[in-house]
N, C-alpha and C positions, 0 to 999 in steps of 0.2 A: 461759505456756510459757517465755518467758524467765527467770522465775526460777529455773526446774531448772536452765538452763545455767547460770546467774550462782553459784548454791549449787554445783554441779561444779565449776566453775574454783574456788571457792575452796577445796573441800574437794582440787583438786589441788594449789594453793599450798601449803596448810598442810602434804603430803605431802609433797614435796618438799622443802618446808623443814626440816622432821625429818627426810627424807631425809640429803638433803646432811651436816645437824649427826653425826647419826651415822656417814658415810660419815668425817669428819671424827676424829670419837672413837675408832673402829674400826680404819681400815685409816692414819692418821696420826699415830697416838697424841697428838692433840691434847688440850689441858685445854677442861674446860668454865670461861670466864671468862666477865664484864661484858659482853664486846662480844658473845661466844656466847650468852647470856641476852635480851641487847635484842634481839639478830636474831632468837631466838625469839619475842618480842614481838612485836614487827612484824609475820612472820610468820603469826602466830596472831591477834592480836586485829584487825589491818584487812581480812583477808578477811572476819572473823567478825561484825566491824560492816557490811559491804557487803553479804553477803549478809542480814543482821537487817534493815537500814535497805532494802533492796528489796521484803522479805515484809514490809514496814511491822510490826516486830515494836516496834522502836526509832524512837524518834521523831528529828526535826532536833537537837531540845535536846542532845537525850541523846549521839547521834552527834559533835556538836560538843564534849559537853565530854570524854565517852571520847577524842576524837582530840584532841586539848588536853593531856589526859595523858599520852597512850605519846608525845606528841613531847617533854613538857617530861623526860620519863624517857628517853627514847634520848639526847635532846639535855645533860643534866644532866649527863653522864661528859667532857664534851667538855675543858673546862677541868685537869681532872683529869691528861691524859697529858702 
C-alpha cells in the first residue's frame, strides 16, 4: 500500500518541478540554461529511482550507480562558474 503513496509523491515532485520550470519560462521570461537542465534532473530522475528501487523494479547496484551519475553531472558545472 505504501507504494501507491511513495509512486504519488514522486509523480508530484516531478509535477512540480516542471511546474515551477515553466512558471519560470512563461510568466519570467527566463532562459532555459545548465543550472535549468540539472534541476530538471534531479527532479526527474531521483523521484523516478525512489519510486523504481521500492516496487524492487531496480536493484541497490543499479540505484547506486544511476545516483553516482546525476550527482557527478549536477556536481561537474560547479568549477565552471
Amino acid at each position: 500500500m505504501y507504494q501507491i503513496w511513495i509512486a504519488i509523491i514522486g509523480a508530484l515532485i516531478m509535477a512540480g518541478g516542471l511546474g515551477g520550470i515553466f512558471y519560470l519560462l512563461i510568466k519570467q521570461n527566463a532562459t532555459l540554461g545548465m543550472k535549468t537542465i540539472q534541476f530538471l534532473a534531479i527532479v526527474f530522475i531521483l523521484p523516478l529511482m525512489l519510486v523504481l528501487g521500492v516496487m524492487n523494479v531496480l536493484g541497490r547496484e543499479t540505484i547506486g550507480t544511476i545516483l553516482g551519475v546525476v550527482v557527478g553531472y549536477v556536481l561537474s558545472g560547479f568549477g565552471k562558474e
